[in-house]
C-alpha positions as CSV (number, residue, x, y, z in Angstrom):
1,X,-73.9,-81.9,-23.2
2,X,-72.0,-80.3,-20.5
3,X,-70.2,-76.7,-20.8
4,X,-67.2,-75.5,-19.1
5,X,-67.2,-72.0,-17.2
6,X,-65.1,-69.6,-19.1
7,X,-63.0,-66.6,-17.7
8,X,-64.3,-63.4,-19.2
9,X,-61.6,-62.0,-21.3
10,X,-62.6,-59.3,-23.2
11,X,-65.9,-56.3,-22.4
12,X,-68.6,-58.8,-25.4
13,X,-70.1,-61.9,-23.8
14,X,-70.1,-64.7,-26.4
15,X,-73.0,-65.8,-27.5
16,X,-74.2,-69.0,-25.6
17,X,-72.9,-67.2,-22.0
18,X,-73.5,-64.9,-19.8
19,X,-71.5,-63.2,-16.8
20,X,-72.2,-65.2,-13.3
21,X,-73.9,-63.2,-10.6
22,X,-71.4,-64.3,-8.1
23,X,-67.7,-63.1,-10.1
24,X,-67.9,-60.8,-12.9
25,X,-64.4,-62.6,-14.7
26,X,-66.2,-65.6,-14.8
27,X,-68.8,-66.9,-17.8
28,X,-71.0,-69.2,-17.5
29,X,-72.5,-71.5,-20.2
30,X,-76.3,-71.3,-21.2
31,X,-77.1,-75.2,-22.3
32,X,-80.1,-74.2,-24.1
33,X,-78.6,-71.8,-26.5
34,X,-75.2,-73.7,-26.9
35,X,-77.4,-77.1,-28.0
36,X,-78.8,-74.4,-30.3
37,X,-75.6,-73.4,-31.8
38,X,-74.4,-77.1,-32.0
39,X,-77.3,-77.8,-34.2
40,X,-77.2,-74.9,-36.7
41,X,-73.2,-76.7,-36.6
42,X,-74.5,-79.4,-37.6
43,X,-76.8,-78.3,-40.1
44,X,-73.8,-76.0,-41.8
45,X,-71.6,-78.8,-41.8
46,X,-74.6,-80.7,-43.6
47,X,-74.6,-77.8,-46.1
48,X,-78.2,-77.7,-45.2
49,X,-78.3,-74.0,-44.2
50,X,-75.5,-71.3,-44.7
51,X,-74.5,-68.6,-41.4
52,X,-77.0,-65.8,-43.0
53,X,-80.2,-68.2,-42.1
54,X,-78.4,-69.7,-38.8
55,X,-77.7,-66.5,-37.3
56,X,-81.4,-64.9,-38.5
57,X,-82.9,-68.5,-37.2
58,X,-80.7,-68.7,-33.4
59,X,-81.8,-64.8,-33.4
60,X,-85.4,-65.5,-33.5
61,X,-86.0,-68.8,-31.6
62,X,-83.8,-67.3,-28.4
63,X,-84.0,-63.7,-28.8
64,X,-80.2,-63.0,-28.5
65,X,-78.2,-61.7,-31.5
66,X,-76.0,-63.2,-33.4
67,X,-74.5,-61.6,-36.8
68,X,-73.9,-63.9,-39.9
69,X,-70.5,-63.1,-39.8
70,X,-70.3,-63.5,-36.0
71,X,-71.7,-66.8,-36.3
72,X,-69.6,-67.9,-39.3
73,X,-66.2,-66.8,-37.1
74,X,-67.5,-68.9,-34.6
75,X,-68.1,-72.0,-36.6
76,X,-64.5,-71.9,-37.7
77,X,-62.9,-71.8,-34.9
78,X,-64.9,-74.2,-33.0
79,X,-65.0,-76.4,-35.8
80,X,-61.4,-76.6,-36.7
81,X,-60.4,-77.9,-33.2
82,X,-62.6,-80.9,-33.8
C-alpha cells in the first residue's frame, strides 16, 4: 500500500511516521509499521482482538509505543472515513 507524506502539525509524531531528514514540517510514512496498524484494523474490526492487546502486540513486534487508548483514537478516526 502506498502512504502519503504528511505536514507535521503538532510537537508528537504519529505513530506509523517519522520527521524527514531533509524538512522538519514534513512526515513521512513508515510502510512497515502502517501495514502493521492496518492489520491490528483489521483484526479489531474482526472483533478478534480489542486496542489493549493491539497496542501491547504493535509495541512489541516494532519497538515503538503505542497506548491502548492512543491506538483506539486512531482506529476511530481512520475508520470512520472509510
Amino acid at each position: 500500500m502506498d502512504y502519503p507524506t504528511r505536514p507535521k502539525l503538532r510537537a508528537v509524531i504519529p505513530y506509523g511516521y517519522e520527521v524527514s531528514p531533509k524538512d522538519p514540517k514534513l512526515l513521512i510514512p513508515i510502510p512497515s509499521e502502517l501495514d502493521l496498524l492496518n492489520h491490528v484494523y483489521d483484526l479489531m474490526d474482526q472483533k478478534i482482538i480489542g486496542s489493549p492487546f493491539g497496542s501491547r502486540w504493535l509495541t512489541a513486534v516494532t519497538g515503538r509505543s503505542i497506548s491502548q487508548r492512543g491506538l483506539l483514537k486512531k482506529y476511530k478516526h481512520e475508520r470512520k472515513k472509510e
